[in-house]
C-alpha positions as CSV (number, residue, x, y, z in Angstrom):
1,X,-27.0,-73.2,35.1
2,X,-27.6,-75.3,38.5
3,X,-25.7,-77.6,39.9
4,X,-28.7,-79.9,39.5
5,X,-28.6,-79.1,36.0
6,X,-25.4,-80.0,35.4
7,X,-25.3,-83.2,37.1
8,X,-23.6,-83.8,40.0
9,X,-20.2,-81.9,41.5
10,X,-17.2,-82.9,39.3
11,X,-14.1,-83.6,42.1
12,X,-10.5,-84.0,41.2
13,X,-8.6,-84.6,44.8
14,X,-4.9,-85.8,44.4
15,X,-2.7,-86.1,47.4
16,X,-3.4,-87.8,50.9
17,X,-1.1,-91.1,50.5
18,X,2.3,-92.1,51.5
19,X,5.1,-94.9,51.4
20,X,6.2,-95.9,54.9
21,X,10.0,-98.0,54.5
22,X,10.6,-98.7,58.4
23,X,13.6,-100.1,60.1
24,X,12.9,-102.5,63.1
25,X,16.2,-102.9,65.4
26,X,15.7,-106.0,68.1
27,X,19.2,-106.4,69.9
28,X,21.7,-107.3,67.2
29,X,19.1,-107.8,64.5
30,X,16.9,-105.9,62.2
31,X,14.7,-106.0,59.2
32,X,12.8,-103.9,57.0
33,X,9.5,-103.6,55.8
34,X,7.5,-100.8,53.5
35,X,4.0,-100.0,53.8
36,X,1.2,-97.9,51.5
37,X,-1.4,-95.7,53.2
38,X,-3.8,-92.8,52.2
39,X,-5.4,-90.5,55.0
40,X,-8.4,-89.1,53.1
41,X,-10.6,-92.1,53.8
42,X,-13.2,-90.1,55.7
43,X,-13.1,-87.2,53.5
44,X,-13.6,-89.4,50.3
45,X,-16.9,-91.4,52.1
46,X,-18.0,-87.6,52.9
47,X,-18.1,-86.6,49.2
48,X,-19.6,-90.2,47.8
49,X,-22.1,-89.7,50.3
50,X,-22.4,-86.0,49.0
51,X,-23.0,-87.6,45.7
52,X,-20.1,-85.7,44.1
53,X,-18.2,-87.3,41.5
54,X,-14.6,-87.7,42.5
55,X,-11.3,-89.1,40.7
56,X,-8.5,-90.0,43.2
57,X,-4.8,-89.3,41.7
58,X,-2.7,-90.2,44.6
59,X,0.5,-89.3,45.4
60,X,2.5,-91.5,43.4
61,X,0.3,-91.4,40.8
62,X,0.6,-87.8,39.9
63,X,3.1,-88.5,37.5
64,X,0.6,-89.8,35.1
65,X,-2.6,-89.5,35.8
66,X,-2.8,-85.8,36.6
67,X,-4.0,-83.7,33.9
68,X,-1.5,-82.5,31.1
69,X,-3.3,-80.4,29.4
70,X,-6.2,-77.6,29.8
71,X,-8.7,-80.2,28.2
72,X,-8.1,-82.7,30.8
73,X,-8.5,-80.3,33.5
74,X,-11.9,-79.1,31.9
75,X,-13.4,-82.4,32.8
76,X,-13.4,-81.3,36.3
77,X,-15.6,-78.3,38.4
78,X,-13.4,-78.5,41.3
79,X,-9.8,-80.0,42.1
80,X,-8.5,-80.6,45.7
81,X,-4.6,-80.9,46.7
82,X,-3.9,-81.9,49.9
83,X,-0.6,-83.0,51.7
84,X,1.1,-83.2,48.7
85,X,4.3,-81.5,47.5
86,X,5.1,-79.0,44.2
87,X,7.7,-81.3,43.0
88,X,5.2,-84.1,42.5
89,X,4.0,-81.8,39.5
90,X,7.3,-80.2,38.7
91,X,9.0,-83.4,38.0
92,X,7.0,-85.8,36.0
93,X,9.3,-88.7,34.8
94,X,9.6,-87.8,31.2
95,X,11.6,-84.7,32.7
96,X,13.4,-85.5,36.1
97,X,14.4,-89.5,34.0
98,X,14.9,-88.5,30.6
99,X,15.2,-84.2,30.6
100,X,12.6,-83.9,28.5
101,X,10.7,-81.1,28.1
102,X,6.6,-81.4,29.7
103,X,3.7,-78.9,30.5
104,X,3.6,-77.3,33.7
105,X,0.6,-78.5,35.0
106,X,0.6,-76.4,37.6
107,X,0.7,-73.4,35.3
108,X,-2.2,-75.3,34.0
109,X,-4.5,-75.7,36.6
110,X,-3.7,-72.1,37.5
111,X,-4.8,-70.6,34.0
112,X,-7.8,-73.5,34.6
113,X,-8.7,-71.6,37.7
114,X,-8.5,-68.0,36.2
115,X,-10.9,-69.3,33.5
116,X,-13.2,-70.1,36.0
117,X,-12.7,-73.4,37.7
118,X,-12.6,-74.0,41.5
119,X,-8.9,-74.9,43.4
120,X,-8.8,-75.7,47.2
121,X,-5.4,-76.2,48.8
122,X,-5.9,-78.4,52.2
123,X,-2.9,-78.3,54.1
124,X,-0.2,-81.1,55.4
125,X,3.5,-81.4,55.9
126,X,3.8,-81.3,51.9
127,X,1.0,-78.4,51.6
128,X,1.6,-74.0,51.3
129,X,5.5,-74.2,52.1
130,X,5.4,-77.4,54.2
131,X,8.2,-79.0,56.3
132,X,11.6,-78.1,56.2
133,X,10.3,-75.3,53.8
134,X,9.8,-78.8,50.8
135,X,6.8,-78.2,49.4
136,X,7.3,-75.0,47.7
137,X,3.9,-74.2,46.5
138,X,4.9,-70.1,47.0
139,X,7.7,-70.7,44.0
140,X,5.2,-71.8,41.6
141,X,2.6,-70.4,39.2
142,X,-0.4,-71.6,41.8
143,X,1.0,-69.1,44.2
144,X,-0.6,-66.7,41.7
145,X,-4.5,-67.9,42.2
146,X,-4.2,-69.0,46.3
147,X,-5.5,-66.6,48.3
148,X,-3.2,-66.5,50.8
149,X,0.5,-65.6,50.6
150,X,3.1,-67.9,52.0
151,X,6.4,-68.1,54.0
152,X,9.5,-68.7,52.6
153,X,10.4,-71.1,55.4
154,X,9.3,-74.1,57.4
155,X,5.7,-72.5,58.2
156,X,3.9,-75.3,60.4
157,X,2.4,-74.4,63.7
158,X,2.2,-77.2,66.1
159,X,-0.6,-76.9,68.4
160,X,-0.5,-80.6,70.7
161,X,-3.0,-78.8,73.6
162,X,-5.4,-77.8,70.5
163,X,-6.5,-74.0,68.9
164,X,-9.7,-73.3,68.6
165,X,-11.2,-71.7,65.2
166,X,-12.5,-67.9,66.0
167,X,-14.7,-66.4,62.8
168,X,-14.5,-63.6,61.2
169,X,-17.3,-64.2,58.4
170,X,-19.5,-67.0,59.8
171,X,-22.3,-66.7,57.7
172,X,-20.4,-67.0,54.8
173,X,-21.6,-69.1,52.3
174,X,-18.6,-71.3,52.2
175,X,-19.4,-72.6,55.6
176,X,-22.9,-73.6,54.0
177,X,-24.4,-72.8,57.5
178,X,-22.6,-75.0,59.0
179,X,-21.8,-74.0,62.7
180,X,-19.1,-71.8,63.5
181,X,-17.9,-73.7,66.4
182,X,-15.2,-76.3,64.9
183,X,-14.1,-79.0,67.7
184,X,-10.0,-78.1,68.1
185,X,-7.7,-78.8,65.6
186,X,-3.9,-79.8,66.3
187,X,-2.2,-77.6,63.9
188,X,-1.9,-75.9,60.7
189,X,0.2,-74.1,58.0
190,X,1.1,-70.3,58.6
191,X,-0.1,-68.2,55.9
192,X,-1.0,-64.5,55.2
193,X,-4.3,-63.9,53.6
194,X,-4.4,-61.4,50.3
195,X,-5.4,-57.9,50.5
196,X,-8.4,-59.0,48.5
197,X,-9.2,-62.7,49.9
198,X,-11.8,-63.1,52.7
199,X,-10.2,-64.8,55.9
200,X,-13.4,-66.7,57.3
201,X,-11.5,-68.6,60.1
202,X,-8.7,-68.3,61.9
203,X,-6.4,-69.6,64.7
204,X,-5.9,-66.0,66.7
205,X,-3.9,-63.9,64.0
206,X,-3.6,-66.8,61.8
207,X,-6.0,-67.5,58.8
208,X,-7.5,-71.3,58.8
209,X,-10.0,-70.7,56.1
210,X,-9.6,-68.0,53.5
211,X,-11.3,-67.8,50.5
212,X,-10.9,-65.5,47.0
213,X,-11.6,-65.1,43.3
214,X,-9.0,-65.6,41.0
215,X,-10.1,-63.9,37.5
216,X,-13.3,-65.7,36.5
217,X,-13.0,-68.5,39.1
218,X,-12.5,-69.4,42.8
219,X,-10.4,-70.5,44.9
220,X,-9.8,-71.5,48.9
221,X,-7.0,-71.8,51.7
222,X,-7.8,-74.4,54.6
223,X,-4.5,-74.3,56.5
224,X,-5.5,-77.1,58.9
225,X,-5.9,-80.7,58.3
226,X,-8.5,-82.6,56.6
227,X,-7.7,-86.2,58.8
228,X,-4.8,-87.3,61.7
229,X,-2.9,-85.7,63.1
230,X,-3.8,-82.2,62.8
231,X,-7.7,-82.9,62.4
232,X,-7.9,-85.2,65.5
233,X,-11.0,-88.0,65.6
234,X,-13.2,-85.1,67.0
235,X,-13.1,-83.2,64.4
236,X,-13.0,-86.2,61.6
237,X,-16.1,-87.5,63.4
238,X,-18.0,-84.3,64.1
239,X,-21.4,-84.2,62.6
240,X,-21.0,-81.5,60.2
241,X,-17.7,-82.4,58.7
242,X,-19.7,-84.3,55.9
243,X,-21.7,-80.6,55.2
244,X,-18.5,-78.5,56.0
245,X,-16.4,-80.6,53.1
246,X,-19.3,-80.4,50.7
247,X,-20.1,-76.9,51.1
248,X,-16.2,-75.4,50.8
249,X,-16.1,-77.7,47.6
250,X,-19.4,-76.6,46.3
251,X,-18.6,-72.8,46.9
252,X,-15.6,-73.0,45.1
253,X,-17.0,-74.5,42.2
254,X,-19.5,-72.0,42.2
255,X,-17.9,-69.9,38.5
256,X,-18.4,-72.8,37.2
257,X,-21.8,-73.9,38.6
């Protein structure tokens, strides 16, 4: 059946916000003050104006709104981390407050995605390994259904002068046509692809896109930023980050499509 068909692409994206607690020092003084902010503002307008159907879990919230079970995840075609950490599943409060025992939900969404749904992991300081080695996405059952292996260490590259993409597969139909001539990005997570995954992108022996099946379903690596500061504003602004989103979304919904 058609997308069409079914009605329009069903998006769960949790991850992209953050608690600032800042200390201001002015001579012998200080004070304090805490502030909330998300970084997916851009990519969200992308998808409404995509016409996808997206549910935001943010970070704080993954505790209890992210699916529990397989049912919950069933509601969904697609579902998006991005800059957020393993331990945000692994630790719900019912277990790191009160030792009680809980599903592994990301045991779930991996048996969710071997049944056929679509998984894209965006990357961040808290995405693949992530800084200070903290996000620790390699220990966990998703490591099973990524298509791309991780490091077992601190695995950002910092690029401040910019890397250009080079392709490999540019008329895949991830890239929905889009052109394969990204503006520079500012930096990425190092990964190595599967023996079986497709590495469509990459930053010289570095894969930035990779894509794979994972039994019946899909599922996609982009090791480079979807907003600041590793996607700078010219590649937030360019004119086919709208189409690039949509179609690396719709392509890994595709089993399910």
């Amino acid at each position: 059946m058609s997308a069409e068909a079914q009605g329009p692409l069903r998006v769960l994206f949790a991850g992209e916000s953050w608690i600032k607690h800042t200390i201001h020092m002015k001579g012998f003084d200080q004070f304090h003050n805490t502030e909330y902010e998300e970084g997916a503002g851009e990519f969200l307008a992308a998808l409404d104006r995509e016409g996808f159907e997206v549910t935001y879990v943010r970070g704080h919230e993954i505790s209890s709104k992210f699916p529990r079970s397989a049912q919950e995840l069933q509601q969904f075609d697609v579902v998006v981390l991005s800059d957020i950490g393993s331990n945000s599943f692994l630790l719900p409060d019912e277990t790191f407050l009160r030792s009680e025992r809980s599903a592994n939900r990301l045991a779930l969404l991996r048996d969710w995605t071997r049944a056929g749904g679509g998984l894209v992991m965006i990357s961040g300081y808290m995405s693949f390994t992530g800084i200070d080695g903290k996000a620790r996405f390699g220990m966990t059952p998703l490591a099973d259904v990524l298509p791309v292996r991780m490091l077992d260490h601190d695995d950002r590259v910092e690029e401040s002068e910019g890397v250009k993409a080079e392709f490999d597969a540019p008329a895949h139909a991830v890239l929905g046509g889009t052109p394969a001539e990204w503006p520079p990005l500012l930096g990425y997570n190092r990964v190595t692809a599967k023996p079986d995954a497709t590495t469509i992108a990459r930053a010289g022996d570095d894969p930035l896109l990779v894509v794979g099946s994972a039994g019946e379903g899909r599922s996609v690596a982009f090791t480079s930023d979807l907003a600041p500061h590793w996607a700078p504003p010219e590649f937030v602004g360019w004119s086919h980050y709208q189409k690039l989103w949509a179609s690396i979304l719709t392509w890994a919904a595709g089993a399910r499509t």
